[in-house]
C-alpha positions in Angstrom: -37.7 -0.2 -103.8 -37.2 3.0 -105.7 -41.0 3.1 -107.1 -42.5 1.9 -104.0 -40.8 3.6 -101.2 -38.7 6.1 -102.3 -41.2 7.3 -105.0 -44.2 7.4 -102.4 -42.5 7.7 -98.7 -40.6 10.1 -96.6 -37.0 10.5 -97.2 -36.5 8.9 -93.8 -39.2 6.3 -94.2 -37.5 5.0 -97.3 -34.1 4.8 -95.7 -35.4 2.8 -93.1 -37.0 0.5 -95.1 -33.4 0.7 -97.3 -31.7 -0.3 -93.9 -34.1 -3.3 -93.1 -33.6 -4.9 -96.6 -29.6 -4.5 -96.7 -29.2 -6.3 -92.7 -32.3 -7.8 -92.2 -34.1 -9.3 -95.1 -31.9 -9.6 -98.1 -28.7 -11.8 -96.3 -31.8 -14.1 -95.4 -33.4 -14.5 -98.7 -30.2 -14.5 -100.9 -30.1 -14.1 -104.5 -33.9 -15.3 -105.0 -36.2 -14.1 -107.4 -39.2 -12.3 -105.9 -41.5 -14.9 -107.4 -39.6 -17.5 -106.0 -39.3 -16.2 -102.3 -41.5 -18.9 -99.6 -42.9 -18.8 -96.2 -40.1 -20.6 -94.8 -37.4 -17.7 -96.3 -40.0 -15.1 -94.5 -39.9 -17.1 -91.4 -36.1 -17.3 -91.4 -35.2 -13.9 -91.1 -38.3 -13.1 -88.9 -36.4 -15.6 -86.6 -32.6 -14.8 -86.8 -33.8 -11.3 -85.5 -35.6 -13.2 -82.1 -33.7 -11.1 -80.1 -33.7 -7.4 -81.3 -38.2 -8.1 -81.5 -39.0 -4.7 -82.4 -36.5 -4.4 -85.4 -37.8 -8.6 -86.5 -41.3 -6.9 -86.7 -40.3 -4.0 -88.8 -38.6 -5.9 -91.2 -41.2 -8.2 -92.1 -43.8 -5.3 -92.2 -41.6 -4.3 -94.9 -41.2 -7.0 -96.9 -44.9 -6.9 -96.4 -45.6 -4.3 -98.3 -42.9 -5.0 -100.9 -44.4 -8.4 -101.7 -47.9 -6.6 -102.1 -46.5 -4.1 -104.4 -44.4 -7.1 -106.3 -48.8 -8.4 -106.6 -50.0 -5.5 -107.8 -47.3 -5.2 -110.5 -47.4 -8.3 -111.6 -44.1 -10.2 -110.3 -46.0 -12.6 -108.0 -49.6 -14.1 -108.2 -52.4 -12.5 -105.9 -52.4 -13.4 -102.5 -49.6 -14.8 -102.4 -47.6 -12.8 -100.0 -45.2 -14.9 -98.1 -45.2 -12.6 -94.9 -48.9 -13.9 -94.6 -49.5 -15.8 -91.4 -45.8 -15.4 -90.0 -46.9 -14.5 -86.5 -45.2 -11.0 -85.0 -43.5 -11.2 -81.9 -44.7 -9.5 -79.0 -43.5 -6.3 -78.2 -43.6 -3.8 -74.8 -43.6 0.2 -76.0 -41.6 1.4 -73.8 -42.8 4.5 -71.8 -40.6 6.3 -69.2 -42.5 9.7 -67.6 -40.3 11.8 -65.4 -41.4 13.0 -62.1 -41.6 16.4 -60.8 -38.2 15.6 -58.7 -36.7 14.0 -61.8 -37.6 17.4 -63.8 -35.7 19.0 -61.2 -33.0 17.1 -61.1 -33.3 17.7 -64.6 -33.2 21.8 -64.4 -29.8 21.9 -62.7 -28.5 19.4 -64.8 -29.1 22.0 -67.6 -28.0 24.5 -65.7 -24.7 23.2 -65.0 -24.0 21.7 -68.4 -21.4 24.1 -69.9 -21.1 22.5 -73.4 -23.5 24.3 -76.1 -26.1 26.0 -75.5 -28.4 25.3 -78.7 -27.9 21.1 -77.4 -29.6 22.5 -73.9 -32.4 24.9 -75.8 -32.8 21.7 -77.8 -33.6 19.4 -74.8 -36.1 21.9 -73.5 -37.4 22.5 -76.5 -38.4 18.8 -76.8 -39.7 19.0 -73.0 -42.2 22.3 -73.3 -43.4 21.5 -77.1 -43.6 17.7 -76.9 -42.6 18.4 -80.8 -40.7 15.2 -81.9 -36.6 15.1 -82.0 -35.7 15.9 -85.9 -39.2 18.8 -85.8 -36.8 20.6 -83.5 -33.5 20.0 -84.7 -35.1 21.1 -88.3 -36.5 24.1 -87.1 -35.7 26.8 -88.8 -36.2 31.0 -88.3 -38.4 31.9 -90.9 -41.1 29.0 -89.7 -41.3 30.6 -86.0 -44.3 33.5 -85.6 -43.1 34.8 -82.3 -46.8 37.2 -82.2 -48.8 33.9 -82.5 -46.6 31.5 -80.0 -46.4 29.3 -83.1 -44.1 27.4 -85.5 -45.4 26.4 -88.8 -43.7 23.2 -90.5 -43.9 22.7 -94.0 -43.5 19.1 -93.5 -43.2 16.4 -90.6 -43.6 12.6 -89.7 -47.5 13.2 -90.3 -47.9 16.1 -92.4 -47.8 20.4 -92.1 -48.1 20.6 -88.6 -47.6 24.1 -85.9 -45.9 23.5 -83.1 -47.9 25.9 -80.3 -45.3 27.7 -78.1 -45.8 28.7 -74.4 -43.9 31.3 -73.4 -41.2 29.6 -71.6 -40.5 28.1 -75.0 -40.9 31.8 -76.9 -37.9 32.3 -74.3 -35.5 29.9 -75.0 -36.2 31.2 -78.6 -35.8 34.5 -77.6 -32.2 33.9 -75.7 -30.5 31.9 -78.5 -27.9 33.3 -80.8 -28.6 33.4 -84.1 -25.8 32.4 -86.7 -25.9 34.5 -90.1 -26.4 32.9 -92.9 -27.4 29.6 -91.7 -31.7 29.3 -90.9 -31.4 26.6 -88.1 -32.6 27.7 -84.7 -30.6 24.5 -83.5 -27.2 25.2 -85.1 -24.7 22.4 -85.8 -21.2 22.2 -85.8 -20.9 22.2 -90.1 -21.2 26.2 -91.1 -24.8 27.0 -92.6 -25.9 23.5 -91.0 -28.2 22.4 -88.1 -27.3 20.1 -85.4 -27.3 16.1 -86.3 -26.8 14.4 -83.0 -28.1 15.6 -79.8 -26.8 12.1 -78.1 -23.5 12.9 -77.1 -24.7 16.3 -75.0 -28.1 14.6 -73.7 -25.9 11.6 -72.4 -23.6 13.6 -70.5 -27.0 15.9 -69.4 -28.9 12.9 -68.5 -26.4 11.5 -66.4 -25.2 14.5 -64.0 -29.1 14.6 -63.5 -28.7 10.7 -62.8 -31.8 10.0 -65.5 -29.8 7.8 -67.9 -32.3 5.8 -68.6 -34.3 8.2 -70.1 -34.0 8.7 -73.9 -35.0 12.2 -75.5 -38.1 10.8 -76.8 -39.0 9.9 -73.1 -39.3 13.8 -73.1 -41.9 14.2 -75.3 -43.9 11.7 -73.1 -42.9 14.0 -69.5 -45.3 17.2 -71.8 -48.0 14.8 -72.6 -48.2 13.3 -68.9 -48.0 16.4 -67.3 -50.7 17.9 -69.9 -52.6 15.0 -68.6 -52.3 15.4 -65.1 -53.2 19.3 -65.2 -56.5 18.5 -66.7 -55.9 18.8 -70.7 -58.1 16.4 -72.9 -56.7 13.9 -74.7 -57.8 15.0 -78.3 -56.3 18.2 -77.7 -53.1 16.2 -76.4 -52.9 14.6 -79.4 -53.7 16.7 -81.5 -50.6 18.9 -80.1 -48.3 15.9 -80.2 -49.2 15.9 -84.0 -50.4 12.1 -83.5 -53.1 11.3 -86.6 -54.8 8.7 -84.9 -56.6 9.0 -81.3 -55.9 5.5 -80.2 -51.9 6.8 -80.3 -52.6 9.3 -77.6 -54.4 6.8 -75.9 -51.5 5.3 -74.0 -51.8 8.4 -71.6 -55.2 8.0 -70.6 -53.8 5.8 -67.3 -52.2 9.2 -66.1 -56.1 10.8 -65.7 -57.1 7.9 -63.6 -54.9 8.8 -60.4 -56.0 10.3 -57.1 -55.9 13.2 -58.6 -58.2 13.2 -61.4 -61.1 12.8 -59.0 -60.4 16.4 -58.0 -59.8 17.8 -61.1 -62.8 16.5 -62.5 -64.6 18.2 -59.2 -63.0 21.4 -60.0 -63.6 21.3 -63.9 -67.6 20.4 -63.0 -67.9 23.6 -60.5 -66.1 25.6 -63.3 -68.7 24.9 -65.4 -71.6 25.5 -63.0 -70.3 28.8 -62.1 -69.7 29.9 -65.4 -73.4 28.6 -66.4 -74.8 30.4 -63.4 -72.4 33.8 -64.8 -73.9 33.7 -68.3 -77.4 32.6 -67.1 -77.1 35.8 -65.1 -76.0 37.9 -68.8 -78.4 36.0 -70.5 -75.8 34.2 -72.9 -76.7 30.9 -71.6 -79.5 28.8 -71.7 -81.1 27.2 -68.2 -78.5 24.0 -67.8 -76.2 25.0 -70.3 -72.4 25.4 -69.6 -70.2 27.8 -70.7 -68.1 26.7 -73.8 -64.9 26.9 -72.1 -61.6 27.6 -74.4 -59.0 24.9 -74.2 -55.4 26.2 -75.3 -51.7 25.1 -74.1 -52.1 28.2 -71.4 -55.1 25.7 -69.5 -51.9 23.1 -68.6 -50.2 25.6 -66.3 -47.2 25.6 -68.8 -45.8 28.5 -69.6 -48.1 31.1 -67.8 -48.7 32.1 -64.4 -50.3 29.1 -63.1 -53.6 29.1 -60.9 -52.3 28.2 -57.4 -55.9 27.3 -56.2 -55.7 24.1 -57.4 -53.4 21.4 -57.1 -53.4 20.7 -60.9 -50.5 23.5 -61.4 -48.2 22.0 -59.2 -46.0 19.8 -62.1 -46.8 21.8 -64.5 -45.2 24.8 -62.3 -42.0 22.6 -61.2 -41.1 22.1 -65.1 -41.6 25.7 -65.7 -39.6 26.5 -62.4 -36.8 24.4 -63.2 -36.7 24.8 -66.7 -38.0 27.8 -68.3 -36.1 30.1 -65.7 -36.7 32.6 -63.2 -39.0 35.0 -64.9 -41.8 32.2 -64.7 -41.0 31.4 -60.8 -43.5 32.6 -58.3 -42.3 35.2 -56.3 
């Protein structure tokens, strides 16, 4: 364990992995040696853990790749993994996106929630970044270049990664308090620490809004649907999202396939003529040739005045409304 995961994972990666060998896999398998470890041992604690499928899974991708590492070290003969051929159990990822009345609901919930206010700039923090839970409660002060609308991490789940801020974000920044001698933007209750739990604060949120079944990582899906819905591409999507492989982001391709993408596809196809005829007319543009056009968080409608010709700004404009405050609210 400590060469193979602890040596080469993420802190957290390792004590997950820590977590699934103490409950899951060890009180299965007993005091065997790893050499001496079967099919039938694998297939025992894949099926004592039938009912939590998800967590059954996990476990035996783990021993997985502890049984190849035992291979390649010499502690079991190659190819003989015992997780080989123990079929996974099907699992459903579970996606919840919030409509534009549940976002409002939302909004006054936040409003009215009187308990701190770094555990409400936390939940929209999640909502107009759709940065991951522990990338926000780990932000800290010195990554954040308010000039650029950007925060640099040294380190998450898939790397360095910035987190792009719209200005409705920039603003929640702007309006919190900042504790001396402690770097957190999301302060904790533990002096010169940031906040652990967000749970306790987003269940009492969640349920004056009457949401509670929505988790805060159902949050970070509401940004990537309504990116999708106001016309951003996917790479882009993902790319904000901090996801390292496309097929990840692809679970919100649906979302562009509504009504509404037929006209959004209209209006993005007469952008492009008319900026083609524009620089045709400058001579910057070949006969044919569109524009490049510049894709940034601002094209969403998040954060920014939105363009009220079309009816792509309409969610995006709601979250903003109900969330970022009344300096973004049309007048």
């Amino acid at each position: 364990m400590a060469e193979h995961a602890e040596a080469k994972r993420k802190a957290s990666t390792a004590r997950e992995y820590r977590r699934l060998l103490d409950h899951v896999v060890l009180p299965a398998i007993g005091k065997r040696k790893v050499a001496n470890v079967t099919r039938q041992d694998v297939t025992k604690f894949h099926y004592a853990r039938r009912e939590t499928p998800i967590e059954a899974n996990h476990a035996l991708a783990v021993a997985s790749a502890l049984f190849n590492f035992a291979e390649r070290i010499g502690c079991r003969p190659d190819g003989s993994n015992p997780c080989r051929h123990v079929e996974k159990y099907p699992q459903r990822n579970r996606e919840r996106f919030l409509s534009a009345d549940e976002l409002a609901r939302l909004g006054d919930a936040l409003a009215a929630y009187d308990g701190s206010p770094y555990a409400t700039a936390a939940i929209k923090l999640l909502v107009f970044t759709g940065a991951r839970l522990g990338e926000v409660l780990g932000l800290q002060w010195q990554w954040i270049d308010f000039d650029r609308g950007e925060a640099r991490l040294p380190d998450s789940k898939s790397g360095p990664k910035t987190i792009h801020l719209p200005p409705p974000a920039l603003a929640v920044l702007t309006e919190l308090p900042r504790v001396e001698g402690n770097p957190h933007v999301i302060v904790g209750g533990v002096p010169g620490a940031g906040l652990v739990n967000l749970e306790k604060p987003w269940r009492a949120i969640r349920k004056k809004a009457e949401l509670e079944d929505v988790r805060l990582h159902d949050l970070r899906h509401a940004f990537a649907s309504i990116a999708v819905s106001s016309g951003m591409g996917l790479p882009i999507i993902g790319k904000m999202l901090g996801h390292t492989q496309a097929q990840t982001t692809q679970r919100y391709a649906h979302l562009a396939r509504g009504p509404g993408e037929g006209r959004s596809r209209r209006r993005r196809q007469q952008d492009r003529r008319g900026n083609g005829r524009r620089h045709r007319r400058q001579g910057r543009c070949c006969r044919g040739q569109a524009a490049p056009r510049r894709i940034d968080f601002g094209s969403a409608g998040i954060g920014r005045r939105p363009d009220t010709r079309g009816h792509r700004a309409a969610l995006p404009y709601r979250l903003v409304r109900t969330l970022g405050g009344a300096r973004y609210a049309r007048p």
